[in-house]
C-alpha positions as a Markdown table, in Angstrom:
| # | Residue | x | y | z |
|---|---|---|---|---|
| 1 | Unk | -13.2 | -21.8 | 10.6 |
| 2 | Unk | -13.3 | -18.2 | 10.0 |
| 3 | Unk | -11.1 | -16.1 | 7.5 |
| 4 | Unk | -9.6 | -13.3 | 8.9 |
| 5 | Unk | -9.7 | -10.2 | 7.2 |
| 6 | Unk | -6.1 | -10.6 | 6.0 |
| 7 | Unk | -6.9 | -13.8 | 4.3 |
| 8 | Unk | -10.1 | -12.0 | 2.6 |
| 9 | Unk | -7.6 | -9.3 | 1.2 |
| 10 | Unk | -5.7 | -11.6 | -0.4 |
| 11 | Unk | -2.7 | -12.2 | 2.5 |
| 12 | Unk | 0.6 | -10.3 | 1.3 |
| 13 | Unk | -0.3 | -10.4 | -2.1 |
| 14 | Unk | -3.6 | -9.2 | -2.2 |
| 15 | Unk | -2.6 | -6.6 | 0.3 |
| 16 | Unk | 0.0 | -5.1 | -2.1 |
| 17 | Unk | -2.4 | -4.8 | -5.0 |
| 18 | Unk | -4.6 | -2.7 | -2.7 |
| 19 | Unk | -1.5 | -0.5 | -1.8 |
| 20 | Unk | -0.6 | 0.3 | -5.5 |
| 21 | Unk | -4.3 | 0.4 | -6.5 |
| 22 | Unk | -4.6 | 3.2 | -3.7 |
| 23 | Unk | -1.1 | 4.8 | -4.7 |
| 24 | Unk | -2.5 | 5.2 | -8.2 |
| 25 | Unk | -6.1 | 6.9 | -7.3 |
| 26 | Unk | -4.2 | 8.9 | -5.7 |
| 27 | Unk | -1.5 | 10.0 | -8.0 |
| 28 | Unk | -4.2 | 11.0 | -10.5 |
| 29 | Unk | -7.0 | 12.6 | -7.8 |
| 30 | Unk | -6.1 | 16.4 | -9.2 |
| 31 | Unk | -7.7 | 17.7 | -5.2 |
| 32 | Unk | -4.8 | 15.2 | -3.6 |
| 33 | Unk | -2.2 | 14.1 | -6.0 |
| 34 | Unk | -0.1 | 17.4 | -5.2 |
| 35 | Unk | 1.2 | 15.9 | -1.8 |
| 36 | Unk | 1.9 | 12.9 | -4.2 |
| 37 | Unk | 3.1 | 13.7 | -7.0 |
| 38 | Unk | 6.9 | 14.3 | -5.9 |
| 39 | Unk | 7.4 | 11.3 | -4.9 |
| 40 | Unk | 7.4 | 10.4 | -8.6 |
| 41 | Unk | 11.1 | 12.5 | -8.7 |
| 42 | Unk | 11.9 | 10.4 | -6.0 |
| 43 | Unk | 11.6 | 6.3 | -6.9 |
| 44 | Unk | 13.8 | 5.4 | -4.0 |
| 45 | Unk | 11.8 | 7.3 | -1.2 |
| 46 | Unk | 8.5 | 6.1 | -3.3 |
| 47 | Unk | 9.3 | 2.9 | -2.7 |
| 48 | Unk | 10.3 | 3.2 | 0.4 |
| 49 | Unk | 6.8 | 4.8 | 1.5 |
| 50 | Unk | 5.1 | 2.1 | -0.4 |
| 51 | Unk | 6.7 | -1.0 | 1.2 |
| 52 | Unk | 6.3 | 0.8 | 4.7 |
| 53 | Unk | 2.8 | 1.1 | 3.8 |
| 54 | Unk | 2.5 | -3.0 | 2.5 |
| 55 | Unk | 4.2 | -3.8 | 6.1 |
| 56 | Unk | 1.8 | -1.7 | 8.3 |
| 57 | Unk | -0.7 | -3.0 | 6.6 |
| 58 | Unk | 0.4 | -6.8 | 7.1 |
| 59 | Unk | 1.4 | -6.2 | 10.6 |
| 60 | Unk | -1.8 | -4.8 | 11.6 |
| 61 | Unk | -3.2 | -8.0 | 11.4 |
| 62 | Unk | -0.3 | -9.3 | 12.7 |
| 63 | Unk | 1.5 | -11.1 | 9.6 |
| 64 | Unk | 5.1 | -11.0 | 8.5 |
| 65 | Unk | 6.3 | -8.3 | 6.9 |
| 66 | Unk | 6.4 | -8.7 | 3.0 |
């Protein structure tokens, strides 16, 4: 049988590690982490970007939301 490329990622979990691994590049990439770095004022709308993120990125392959 063949892993999908959910599975390969690492399912939920895995998928979440790869959302706050990308989060962080970003926040300290000084050409990019000026669209990002407000959100650090902001924890509540942070994580609320963040767990949309984790959930498109589970649904795309057509997985439960986290």
């Amino acid at each position: 049988m063949t892993t999908t490329l959910y599975e390969r990622l690492g399912a939920a979990k895995g998928i979440t590690k790869l959302v706050d691994d990308i989060v962080d590049h970003h926040m300290n990439n000084p050409v990019i982490n000026a669209r990002y770095l407000p959100l650090k004022d902001n924890p509540e709308r942070f994580a609320m970007i963040r767990q949309h993120t984790i959930n498109f990125l589970c649904r795309s392959r057509r997985t439960p939301e986290v």
